[in-house]
Structure formats: C-alpha cells, structure tokens
Backbone bond lengths (Angstrom), bond angles and torsions (degrees), N, CA, C in turn:
res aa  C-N    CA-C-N  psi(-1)  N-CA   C-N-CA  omega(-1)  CA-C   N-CA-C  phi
1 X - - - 1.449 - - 1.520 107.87 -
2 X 1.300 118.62 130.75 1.502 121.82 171.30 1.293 104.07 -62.67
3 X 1.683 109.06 144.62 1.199 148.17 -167.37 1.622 105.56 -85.52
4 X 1.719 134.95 114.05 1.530 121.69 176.52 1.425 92.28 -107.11
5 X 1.328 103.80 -175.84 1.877 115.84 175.40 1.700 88.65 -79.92
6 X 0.930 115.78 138.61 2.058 125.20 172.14 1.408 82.70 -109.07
7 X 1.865 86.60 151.89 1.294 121.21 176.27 1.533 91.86 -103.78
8 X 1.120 97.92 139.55 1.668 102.10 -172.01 1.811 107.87 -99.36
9 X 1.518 97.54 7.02 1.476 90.15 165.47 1.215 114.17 -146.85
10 X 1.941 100.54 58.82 1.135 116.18 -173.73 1.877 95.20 -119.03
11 X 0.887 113.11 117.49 1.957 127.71 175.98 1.166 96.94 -20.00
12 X 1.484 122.86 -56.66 1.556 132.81 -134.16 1.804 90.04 -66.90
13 X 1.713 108.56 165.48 1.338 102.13 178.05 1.798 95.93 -122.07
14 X 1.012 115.74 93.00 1.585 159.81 137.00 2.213 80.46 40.25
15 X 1.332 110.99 -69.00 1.357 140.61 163.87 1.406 126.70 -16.84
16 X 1.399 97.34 -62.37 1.572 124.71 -172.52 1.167 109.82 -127.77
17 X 1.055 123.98 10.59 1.939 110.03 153.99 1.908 112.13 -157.89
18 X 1.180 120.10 158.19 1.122 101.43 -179.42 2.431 88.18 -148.94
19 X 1.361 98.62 -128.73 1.223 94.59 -176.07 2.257 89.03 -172.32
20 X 1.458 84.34 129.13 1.554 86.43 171.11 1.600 94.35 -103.08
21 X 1.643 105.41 172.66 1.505 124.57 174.54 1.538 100.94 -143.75
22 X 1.194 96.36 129.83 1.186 104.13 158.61 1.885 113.41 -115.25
23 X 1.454 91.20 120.91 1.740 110.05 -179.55 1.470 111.89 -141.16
24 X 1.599 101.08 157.72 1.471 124.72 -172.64 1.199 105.32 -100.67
25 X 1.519 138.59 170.94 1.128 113.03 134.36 2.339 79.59 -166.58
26 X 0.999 101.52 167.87 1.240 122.76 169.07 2.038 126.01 -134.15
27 X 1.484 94.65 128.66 1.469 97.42 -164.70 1.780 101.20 -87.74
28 X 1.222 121.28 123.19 1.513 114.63 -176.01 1.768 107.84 -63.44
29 X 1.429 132.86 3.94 1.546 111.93 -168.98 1.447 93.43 -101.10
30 X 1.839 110.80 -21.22 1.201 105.02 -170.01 1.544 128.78 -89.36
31 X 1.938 90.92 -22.66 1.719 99.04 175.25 1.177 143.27 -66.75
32 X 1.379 127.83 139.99 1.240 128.33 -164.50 1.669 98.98 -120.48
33 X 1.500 112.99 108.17 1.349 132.85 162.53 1.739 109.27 -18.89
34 X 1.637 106.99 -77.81 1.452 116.05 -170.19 1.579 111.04 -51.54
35 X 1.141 99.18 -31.94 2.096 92.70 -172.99 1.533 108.85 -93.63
36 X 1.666 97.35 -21.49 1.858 101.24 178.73 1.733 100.48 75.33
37 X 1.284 125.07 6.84 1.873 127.51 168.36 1.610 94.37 -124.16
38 X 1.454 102.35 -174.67 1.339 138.97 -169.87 1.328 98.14 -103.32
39 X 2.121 112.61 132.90 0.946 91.82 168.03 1.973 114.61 -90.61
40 X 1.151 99.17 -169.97 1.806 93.22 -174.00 1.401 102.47 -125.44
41 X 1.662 120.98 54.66 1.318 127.13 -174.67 1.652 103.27 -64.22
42 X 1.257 144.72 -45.24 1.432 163.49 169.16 1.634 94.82 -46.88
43 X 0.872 124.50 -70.26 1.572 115.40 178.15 1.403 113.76 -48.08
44 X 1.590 102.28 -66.17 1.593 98.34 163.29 1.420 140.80 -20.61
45 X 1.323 87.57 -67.75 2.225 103.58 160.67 1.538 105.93 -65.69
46 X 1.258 126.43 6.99 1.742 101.06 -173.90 1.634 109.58 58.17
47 X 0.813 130.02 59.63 1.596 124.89 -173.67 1.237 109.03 -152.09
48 X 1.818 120.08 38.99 1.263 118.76 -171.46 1.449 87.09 -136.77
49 X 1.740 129.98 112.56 1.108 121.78 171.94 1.465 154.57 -33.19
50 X 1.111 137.70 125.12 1.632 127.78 -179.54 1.289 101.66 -73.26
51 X 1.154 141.75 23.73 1.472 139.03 165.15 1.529 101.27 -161.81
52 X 1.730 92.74 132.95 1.572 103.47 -170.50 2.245 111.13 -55.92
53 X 1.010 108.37 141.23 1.847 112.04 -172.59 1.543 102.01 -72.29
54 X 1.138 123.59 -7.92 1.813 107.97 -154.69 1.403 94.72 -86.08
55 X 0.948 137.41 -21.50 1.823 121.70 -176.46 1.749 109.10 -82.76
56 X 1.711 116.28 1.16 1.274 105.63 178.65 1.305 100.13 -113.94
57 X 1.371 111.26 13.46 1.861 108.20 179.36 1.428 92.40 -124.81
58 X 1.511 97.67 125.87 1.715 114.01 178.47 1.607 108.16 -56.66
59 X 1.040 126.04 -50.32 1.581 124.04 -162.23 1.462 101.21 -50.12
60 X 1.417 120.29 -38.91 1.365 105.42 -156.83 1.889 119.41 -87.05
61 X 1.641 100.44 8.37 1.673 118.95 -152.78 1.925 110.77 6.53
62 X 1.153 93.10 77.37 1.616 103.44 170.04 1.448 101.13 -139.03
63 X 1.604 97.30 141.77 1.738 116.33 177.72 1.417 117.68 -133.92
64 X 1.654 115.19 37.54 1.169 141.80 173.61 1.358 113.78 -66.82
65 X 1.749 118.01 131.07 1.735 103.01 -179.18 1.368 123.05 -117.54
66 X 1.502 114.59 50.90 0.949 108.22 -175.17 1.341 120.49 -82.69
67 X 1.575 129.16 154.68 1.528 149.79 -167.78 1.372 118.02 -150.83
68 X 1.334 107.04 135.64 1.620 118.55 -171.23 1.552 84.73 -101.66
69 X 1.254 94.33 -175.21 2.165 119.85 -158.45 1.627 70.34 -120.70
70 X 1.543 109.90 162.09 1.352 114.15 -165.01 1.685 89.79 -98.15
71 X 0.858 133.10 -12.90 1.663 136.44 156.66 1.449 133.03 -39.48
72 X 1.326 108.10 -31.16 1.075 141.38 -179.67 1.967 105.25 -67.66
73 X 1.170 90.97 -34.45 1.533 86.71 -167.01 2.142 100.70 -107.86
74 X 1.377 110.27 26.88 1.098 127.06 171.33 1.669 115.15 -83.47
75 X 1.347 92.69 -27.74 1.945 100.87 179.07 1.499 123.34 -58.99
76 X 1.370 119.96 107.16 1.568 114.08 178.84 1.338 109.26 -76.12
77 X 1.224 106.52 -152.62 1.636 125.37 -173.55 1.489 122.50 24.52
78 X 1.277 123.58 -129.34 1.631 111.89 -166.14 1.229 107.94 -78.88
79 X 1.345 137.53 -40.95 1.353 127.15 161.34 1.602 138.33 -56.05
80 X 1.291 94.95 -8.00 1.692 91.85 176.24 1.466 115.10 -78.88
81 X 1.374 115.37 148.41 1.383 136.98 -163.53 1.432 106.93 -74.58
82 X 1.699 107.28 136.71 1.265 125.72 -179.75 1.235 119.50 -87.01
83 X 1.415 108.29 -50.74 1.283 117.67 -165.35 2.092 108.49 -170.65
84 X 1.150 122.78 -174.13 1.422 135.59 165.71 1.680 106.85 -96.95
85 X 1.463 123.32 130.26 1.187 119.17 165.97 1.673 91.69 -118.26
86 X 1.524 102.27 -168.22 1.382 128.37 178.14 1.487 123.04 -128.62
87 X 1.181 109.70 111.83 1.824 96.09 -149.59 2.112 83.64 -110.35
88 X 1.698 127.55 146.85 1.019 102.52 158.18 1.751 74.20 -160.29
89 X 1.668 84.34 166.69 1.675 111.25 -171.61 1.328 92.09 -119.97
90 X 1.374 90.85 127.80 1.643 104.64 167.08 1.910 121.15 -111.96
91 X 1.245 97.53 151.88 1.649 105.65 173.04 1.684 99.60 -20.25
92 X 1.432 104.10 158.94 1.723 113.83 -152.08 2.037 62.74 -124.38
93 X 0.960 134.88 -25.64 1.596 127.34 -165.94 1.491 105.79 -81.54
94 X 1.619 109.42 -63.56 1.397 130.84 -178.74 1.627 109.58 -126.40
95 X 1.176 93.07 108.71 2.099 113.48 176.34 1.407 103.42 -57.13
96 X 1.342 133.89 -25.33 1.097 120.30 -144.80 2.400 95.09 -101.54
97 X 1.819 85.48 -8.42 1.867 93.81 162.86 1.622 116.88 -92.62
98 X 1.251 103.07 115.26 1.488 107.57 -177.65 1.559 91.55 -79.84
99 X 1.414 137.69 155.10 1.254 130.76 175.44 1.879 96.58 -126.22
100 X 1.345 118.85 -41.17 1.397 106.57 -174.44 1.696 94.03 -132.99
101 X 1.405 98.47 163.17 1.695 102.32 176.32 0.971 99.57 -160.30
102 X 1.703 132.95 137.18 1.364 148.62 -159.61 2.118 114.36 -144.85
103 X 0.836 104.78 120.76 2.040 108.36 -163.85 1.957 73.41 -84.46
104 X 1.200 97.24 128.85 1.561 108.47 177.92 1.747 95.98 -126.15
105 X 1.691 103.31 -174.80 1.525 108.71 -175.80 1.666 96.26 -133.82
106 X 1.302 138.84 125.83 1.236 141.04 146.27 0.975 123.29 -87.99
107 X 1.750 125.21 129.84 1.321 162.13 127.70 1.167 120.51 5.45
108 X 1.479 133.99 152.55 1.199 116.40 177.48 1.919 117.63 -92.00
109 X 1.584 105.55 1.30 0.801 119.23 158.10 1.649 119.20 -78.88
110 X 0.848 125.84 -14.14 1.681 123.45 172.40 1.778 92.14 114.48
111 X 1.562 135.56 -7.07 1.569 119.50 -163.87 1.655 89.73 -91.41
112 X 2.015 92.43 130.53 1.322 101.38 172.93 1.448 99.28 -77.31
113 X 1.442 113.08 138.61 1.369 104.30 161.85 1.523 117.59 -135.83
114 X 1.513 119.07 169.86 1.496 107.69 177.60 1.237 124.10 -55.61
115 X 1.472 122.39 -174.99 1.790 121.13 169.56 1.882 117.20 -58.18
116 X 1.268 94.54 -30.54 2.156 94.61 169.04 1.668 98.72 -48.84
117 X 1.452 129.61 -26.42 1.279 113.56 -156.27 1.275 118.96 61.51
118 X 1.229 135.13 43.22 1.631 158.43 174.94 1.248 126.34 -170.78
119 X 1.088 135.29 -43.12 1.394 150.96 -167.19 1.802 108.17 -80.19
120 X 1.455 102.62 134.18 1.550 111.48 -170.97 1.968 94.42 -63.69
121 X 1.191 105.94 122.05 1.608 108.39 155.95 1.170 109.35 -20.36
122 X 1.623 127.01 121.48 1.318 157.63 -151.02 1.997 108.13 -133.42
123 X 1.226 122.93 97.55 1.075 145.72 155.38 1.382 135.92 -81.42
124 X 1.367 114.96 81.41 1.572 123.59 -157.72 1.657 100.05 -61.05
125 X 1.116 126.02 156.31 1.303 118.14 159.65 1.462 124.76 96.06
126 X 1.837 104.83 -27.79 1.713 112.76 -130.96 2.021 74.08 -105.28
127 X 1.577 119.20 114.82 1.362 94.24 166.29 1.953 115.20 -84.48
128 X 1.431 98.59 -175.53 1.602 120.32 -164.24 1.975 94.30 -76.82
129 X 1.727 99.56 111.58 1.619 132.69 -166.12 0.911 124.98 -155.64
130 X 1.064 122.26 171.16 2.256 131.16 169.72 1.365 81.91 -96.39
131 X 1.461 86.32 118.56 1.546 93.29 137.98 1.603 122.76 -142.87
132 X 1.320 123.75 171.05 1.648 111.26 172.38 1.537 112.59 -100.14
133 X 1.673 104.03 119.09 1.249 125.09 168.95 1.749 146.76 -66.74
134 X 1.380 99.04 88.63 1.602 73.26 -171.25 1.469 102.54 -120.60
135 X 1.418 110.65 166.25 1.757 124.03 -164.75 1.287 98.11 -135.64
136 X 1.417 126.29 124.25 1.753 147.50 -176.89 1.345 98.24 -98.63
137 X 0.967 103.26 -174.44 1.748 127.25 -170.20 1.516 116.94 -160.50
138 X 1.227 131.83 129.85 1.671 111.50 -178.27 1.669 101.04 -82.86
139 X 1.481 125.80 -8.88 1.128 107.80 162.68 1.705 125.14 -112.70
140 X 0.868 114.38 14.78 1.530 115.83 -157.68 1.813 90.18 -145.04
141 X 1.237 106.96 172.86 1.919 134.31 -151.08 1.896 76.67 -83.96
142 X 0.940 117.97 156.36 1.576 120.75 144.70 1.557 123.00 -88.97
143 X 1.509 106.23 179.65 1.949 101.16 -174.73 1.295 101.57 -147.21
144 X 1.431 115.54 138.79 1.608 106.41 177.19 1.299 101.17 -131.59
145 X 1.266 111.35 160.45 1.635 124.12 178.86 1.288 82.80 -65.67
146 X 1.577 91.57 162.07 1.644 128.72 176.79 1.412 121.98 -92.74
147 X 1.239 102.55 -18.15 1.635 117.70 167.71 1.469 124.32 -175.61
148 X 1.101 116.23 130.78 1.371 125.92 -169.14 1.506 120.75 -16.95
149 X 1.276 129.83 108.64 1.416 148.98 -179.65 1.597 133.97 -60.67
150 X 1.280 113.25 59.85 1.922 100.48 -143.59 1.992 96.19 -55.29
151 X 1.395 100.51 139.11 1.459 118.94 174.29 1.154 112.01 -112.63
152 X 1.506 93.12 138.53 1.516 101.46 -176.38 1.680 116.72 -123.92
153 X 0.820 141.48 35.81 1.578 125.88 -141.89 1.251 140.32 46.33
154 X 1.253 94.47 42.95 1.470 114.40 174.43 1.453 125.14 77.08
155 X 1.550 91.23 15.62 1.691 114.93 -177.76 1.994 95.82 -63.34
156 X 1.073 122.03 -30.11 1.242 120.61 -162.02 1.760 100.49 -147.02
157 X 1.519 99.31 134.35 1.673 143.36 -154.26 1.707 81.78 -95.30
158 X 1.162 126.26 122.31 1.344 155.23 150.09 1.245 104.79 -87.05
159 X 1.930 133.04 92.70 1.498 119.39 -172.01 1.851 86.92 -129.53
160 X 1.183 87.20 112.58 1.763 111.64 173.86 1.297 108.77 -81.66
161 X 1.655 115.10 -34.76 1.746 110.47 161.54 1.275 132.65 -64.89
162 X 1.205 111.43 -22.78 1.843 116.87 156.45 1.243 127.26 -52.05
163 X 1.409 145.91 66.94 1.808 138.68 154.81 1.367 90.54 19.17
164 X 1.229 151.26 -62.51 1.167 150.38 -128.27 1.791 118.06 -80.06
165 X 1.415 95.11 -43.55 1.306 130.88 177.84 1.485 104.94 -48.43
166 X 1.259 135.01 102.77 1.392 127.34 170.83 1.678 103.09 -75.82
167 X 1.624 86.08 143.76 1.637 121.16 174.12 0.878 119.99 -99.35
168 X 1.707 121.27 168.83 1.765 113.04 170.76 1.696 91.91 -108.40
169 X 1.296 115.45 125.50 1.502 126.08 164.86 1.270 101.93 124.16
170 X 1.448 114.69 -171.99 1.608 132.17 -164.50 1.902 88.48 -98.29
171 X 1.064 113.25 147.00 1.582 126.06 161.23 1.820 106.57 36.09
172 X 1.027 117.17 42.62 1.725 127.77 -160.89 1.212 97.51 -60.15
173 X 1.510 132.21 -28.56 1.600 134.21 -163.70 1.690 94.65 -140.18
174 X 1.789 105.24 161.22 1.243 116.57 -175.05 1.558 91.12 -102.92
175 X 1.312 131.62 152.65 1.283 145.44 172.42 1.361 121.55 -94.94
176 X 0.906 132.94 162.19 1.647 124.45 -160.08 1.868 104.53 -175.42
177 X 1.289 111.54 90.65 1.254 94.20 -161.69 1.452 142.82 77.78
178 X 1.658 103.61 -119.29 1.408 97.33 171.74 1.852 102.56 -112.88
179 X 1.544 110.52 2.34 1.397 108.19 -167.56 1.898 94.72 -97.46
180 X 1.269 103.63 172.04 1.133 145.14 165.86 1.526 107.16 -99.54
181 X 1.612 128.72 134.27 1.581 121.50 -158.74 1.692 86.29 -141.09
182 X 1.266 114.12 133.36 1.906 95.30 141.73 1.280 136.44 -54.83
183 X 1.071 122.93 138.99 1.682 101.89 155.23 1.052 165.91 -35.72
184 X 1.460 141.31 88.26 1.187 129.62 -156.65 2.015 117.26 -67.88
C-alpha cells in the first residue's frame, strides 16, 4: 500500500485503513481541444521521471518517495500517463492545514491515479471525511475545491475539469471549451 504523510492526530491506524480518491483534473499546456485529452508528448520522449520531482522543488515542501516501474509508462491511448501531479487534502475546518499529500500520475484522460498507473489515489492513514482538495503542477497554477469534499473510497469523482466544479478563488482554472484546464 502506498505510503501518505499521517496526521499523527488522526484516530485512523495509518496500517489498517487509509482513503482512496478518485479525481480528474486536466493540465492546460498539455490539452488538446480536438481529442478533449492530454497529449503525452513527455512520455513519448521518455522524459517523465521514475521518481516523483516534488521533494527536489522547494515550493512544494514534500519528501515523499514515490516511484513507478518503467512499465507503467508503456500504456497508450487515454490512459497513458501525462505527467506527476501533487494531490493533498487539507483540514475540512481550516484549508490553509494540509493534513496528507501524495505525488500521483495523471492520464491523458485527466484520471489522477496512483504510481500502478490505474489505481484510485491511495492515502494511507487518511480516514473516510470532507476534506478540501487541491492538486499542483510543477508547471501550471494549482486548484482547490471550494469547500470541503466528503471522501469516501472513491465512492465520489472529484472532476476539476468540469466548469461546474467549484474552486477556491476568482478564475482558478482557464476554460477551454467545455473543460476546465489548469494554468499554464
């Protein structure tokens, strides 16, 4: 089971329970209007790391080690991998407490998924709550829910590419059609 940051004054026992997510999201440098996905030019080139980047870039203060099998990045079509994001849930009280944070891989369909490259984002530790979600980019703006998200095991789709999807801030995502984009 992938490893999250635990809140150490969180009930749950780190061991025996954790919390999946299932979320969308779309990066605006990578989307392509006509297909409505991401293309996966970086995979293509091999130029998408075997170990997630966010613990060597200061902004994001994460020292998480997660690593995909180079197999992983063998998947074509809508499931093949775009890139590494940074997915973390913060306090459902105060947004401004991140409580868990996990280096995930998105799809060229927009589904964040764990390092298997299939599996709903996996949060060791984190039990079943609202919390507010937000997902960074080392190149693009990040986006956070607008208000705490109750999660369930993936009972419920977090889709940041939907217009629909409330954000926290003014214009948080670029629009593109019918999607919702990060920022480039």
């Amino acid at each position: 089971v992938p490893t999250g940051i635990s809140n150490p004054l969180d009930p749950c026992d780190p061991v025996s329970c954790g919390l999946s997510l299932t979320a969308k999201v779309f990066l605006g440098g990578a989307y392509d209007e006509l297909t409505g996905m991401m293309h996966d030019s970086l995979r293509n080139k091999n130029l998408i790391p075997l170990n997630q980047p966010y613990n060597t870039l200061t902004d994001y203060n994460y020292n998480g080690t997660e690593s995909v099998n180079a197999t992983v990045f063998a998947t074509t079509g809508a499931n093949a991998i775009v890139d590494w994001v940074l997915v973390e849930l913060h306090d459902k009280n105060n947004p401004a407490t991140v409580l868990y944070k996990r280096a995930a891989l998105v799809q060229r369909d927009g589904d964040i998924v764990d390092t298997d490259g299939s599996s709903p984002l996996f949060f060791s530790g984190a039990a079943v709550n609202s919390y507010y979600v937000s997902v960074k980019h080392r190149n693009h703006l990040g986006v956070m829910s607008a208000a705490p998200v109750a999660i369930a095991n993936g009972m419920n789709t977090l889709d940041f590419s939907a217009p629909s999807t409330l954000t926290w801030g003014t214009e948080a995502r670029a629009i593109s059609g019918t999607k919702a984009l990060l920022w480039t």
